[in-house]
N, C-alpha and C positions, 0 to 999 in steps of 0.2 A: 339537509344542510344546503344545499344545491335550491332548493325550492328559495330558501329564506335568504339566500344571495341573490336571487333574479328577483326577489319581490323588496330588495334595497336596491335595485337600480331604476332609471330610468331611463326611457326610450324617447327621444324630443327630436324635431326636425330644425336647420339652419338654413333660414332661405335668402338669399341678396342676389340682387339683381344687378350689376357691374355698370350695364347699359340698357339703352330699352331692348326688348323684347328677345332679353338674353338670361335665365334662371340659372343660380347654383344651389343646389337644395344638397345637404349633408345629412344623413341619419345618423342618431349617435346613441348610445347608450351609458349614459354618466351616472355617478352614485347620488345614494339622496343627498338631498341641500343642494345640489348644486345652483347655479345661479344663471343667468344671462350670459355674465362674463366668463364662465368655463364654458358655457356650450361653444362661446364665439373664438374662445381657443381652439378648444378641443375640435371646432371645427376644421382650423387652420384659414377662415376666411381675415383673420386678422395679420397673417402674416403675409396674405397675398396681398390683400390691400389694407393698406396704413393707415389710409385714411378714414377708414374703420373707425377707430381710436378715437377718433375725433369728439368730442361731445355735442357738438352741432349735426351728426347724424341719430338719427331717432333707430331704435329698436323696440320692437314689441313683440305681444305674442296675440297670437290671431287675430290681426289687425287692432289691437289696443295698445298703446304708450304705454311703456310700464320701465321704470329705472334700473340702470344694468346689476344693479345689484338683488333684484327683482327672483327670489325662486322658483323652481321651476317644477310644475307634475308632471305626471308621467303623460305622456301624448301633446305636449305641446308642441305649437308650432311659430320659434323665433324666428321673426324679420325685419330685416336689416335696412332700414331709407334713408336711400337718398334724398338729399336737397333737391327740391324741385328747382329748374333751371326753368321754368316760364309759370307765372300765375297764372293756373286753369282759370279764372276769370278773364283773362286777358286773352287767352289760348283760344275760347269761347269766343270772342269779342269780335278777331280777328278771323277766324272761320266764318263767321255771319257776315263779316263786311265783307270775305270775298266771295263767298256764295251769294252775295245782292250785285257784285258788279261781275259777275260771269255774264256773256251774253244770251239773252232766251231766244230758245227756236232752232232750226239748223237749217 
């Protein structure tokens, strides 16, 4: 009985990054069906932050889009993005232009 209850759960990971080069990774073990939106509960990273909630923040699972209503197998791994606050085109842009007026020599 015990065998055929751990083989209706599932073990998924919850990972959101608050700021840069700052991780929160959640382990969880949830029933089958679950979805996007129970892991993001059940991780409690929606309670910390609100803005979670938001539908202009993207979640997926191992780096692909996928809609919160999106189920889940066993060993996934959900995360949580932020809004990019500078277009890596621009980011690029502006690293070049000031690596070209750095002064050469010393």
């Amino acid at each position: 009985m015990a065998r055929a209850e751990a083989a209706a759960r599932l073990r998924v990971e919850v990972a959101f990054s608050p700021v840069a080069r700052q991780v929160e990774r959640c382990e969880l073990t949830l029933p089958q069906g679950s979805t996007v939106v129970d892991a993001l509960q059940a991780s409690g990273l929606t309670a910390r932050y609100p803005q979670i909630e938001a539908e202009r923040w993207r979640v997926g699972i191992w780096g692909r889009t996928v809609p919160r209503s999106e189920a889940l197998r066993d060993g996934d791994r959900v995360e949580v993005c932020r809004p990019l606050q500078v277009d890596p085109k621009e980011a690029r842009r502006l690293r070049q232009r000031r690596q070209r007026e750095r002064p050469r020599g010393g």
